[in-house]
N, C-alpha and C positions, 0 to 999 in steps of 0.2 A: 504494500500500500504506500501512496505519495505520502512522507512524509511533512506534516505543515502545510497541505495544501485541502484548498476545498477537494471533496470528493460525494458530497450527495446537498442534493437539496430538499425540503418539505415544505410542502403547505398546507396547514392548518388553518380548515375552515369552517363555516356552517353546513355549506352543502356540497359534501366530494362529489358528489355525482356529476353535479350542474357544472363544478367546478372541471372535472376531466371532461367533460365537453367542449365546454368553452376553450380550456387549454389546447383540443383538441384542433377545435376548429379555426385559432389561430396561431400554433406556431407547429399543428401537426404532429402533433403526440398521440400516442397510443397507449391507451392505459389496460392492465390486465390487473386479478383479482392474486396478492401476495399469498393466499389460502394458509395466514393466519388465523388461528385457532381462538382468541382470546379478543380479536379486534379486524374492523374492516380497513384494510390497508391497498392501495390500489397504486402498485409500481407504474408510471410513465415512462416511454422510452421515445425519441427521436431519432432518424437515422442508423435503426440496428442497435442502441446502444440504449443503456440506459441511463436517465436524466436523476428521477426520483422518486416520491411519494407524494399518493394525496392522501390526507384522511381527517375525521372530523374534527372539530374543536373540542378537546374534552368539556362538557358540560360545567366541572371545577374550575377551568381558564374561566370561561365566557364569565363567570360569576364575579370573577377576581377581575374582573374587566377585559379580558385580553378580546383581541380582534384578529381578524383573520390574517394571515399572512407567511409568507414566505420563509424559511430559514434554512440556512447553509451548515452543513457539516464540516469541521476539519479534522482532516485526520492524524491523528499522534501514536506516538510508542507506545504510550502510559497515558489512559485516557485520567486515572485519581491522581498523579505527579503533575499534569496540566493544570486539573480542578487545584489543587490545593496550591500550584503558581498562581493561577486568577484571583483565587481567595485575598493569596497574599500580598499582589498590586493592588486590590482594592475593588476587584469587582466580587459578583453576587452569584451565587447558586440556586439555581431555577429549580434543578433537579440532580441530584447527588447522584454519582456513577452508580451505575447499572447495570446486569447483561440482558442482552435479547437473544433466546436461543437458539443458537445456529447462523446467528448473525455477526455477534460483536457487542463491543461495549462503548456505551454512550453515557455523558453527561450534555446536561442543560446550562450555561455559564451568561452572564453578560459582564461587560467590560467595565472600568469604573464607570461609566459615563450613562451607562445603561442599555449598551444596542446591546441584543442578544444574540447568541450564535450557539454551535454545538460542537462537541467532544465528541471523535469516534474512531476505534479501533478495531477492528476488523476480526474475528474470529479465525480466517489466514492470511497468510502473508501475500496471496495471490490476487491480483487488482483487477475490477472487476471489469467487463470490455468498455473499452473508450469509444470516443469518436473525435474524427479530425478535427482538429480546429478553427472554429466559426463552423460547425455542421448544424443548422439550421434545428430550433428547439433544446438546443443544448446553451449552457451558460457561458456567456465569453468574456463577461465583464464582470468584478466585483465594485461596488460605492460604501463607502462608509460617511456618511450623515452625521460627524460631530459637534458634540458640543464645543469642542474644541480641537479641532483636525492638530494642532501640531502634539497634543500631551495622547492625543488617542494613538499617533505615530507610535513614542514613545513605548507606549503598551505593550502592542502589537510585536513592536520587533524585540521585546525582552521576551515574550511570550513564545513566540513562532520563529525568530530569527530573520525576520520576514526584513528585506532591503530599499531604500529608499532607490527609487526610480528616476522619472523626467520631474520638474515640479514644474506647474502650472501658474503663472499670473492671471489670475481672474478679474484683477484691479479690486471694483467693492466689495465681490466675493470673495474674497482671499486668494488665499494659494489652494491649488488643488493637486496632491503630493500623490504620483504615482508610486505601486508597492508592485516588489517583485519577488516571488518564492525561490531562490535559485535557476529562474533565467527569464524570460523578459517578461513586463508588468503583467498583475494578473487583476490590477483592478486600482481604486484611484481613493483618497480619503482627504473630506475639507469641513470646514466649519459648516454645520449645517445653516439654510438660510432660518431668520428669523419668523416666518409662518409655517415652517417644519417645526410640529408640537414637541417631537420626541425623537434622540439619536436613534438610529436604523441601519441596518446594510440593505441596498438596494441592487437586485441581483435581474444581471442585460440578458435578454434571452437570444440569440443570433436568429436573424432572419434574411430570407435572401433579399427584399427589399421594403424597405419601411414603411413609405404608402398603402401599397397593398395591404402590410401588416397592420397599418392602423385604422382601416377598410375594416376590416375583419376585426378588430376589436370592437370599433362602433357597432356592427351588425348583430355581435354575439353580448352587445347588452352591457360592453366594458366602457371605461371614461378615459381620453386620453387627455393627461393636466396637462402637458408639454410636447414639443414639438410638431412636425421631426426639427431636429435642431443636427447641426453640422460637427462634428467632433476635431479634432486631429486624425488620419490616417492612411486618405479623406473618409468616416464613416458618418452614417447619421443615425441620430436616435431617438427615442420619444418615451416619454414616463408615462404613466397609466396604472387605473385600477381595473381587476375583476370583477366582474356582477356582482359578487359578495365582498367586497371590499378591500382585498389584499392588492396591496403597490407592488408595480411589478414596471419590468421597463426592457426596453428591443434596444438592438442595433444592428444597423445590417448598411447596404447601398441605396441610393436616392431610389431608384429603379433604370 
């Protein structure tokens, strides 16, 4: 398994069903039944490979407030040596390490600042099939939404080892500080702006072209806040919710 690198994504929401649809019908994923015994878990794949899960909100989130949304896995040696690093920078523990069996071991973590993410280790050593990169439905960008982009840096790379990249002048938006896992960037982290309620990581889905991709979100009932907007690469991209409310965001070519 990558070490320190994303390697799954989830999204927790009200309705997986509606929700693997929707996903389906804009960035072409196919969802199948995990034929978990104890919970409905519904793997998504794009391009042959597979992306991640969808499944519901547990009913104890929705209570404690939580909302639907997206979350990334990374993967570690020692998923309880991570947790008790985060503990000890100063972030929080969602969900104290765990196994799932036949899977792996997973912790729930957020960073001081409060974006949350996850801990996970694999049950083997052997990594599960990829796909090329920018393969349409798969994840090609990671965003981190700071309360303060340069100390969340900080974190991050005492955490993960993880290397400062290109850095960005955004002028009133600050800087926007590319991050690379041992080879080129895997995704970008800045001060979030000031009508972003809460730090977040915001996870680019690849698409072969953006328009079209943002066709297909209006049609399947989703909201695009932004865009498409032009990036560095030349790529373009566009933020957006799902019918049931999780941010989610593409990048791909003009068309």
């Amino acid at each position: 398994m990558a070490g320190n690198m994303f390697v799954w994504y989830e999204l927790m929401t009200t309705d997986a069903a509606a929700a693997a649809r929707f996903y389906e019908g804009v960035l072409g994923m196919s969802g199948a039944d995990a034929g978990m015994a104890d919970m409905q878990y519904t793997i998504v794949s794009a391009g042959g490979a597979p992306v991640g899960g969808i499944m519901e909100l547990p009913a104890e989130a929705r209570k404690m407030g939580a909302h639907p949304a997206w979350m990334g896995y990374i993967g570690v040696t020692d998923v309880d040596a991570v947790t008790a690093k985060v503990q000890a920078a100063g972030g929080a523990i969602h969900h104290a390490p765990q196994d799932i069996a036949g899977v792996g071991r997973f912790a729930v973590v957020a960073d001081p600042q409060g974006a949350a993410f996850m801990l996970f280790r694999g049950s083997s050593d052997e990594a599960p099939p990829g796909a090329a990169a920018g393969t349409p439905g798969h994840v090609g960008w990671h965003e981190l939404h700071a309360a303060d982009g340069a100390s969340a840096f900080d974190f991050y790379r005492g955490l993960f080892g993880w290397t400062r990249d290109q850095a960005v002048d955004m002028g009133a938006m600050g800087v926007y500080q590319l991050f690379a896992a041992g080879g080129p960037a895997i995704g970008g982290m800045m001060t979030k702006a000031p009508d972003v309620p809460l730090p977040n990581w915001l996870y680019y889905f690849n698409v072969d072209a953006v328009e079209p991709a943002i066709a297909r979100v209006k049609k399947g009932g989703g909201q695009v806040l932004s865009g498409p907007m032009e990036v560095p690469g030349p790529m373009w991209i566009a933020q957006c919710l799902d019918p049931q409310g999780a941010p989610f965001a593409m990048v791909g070519a003009r068309q």
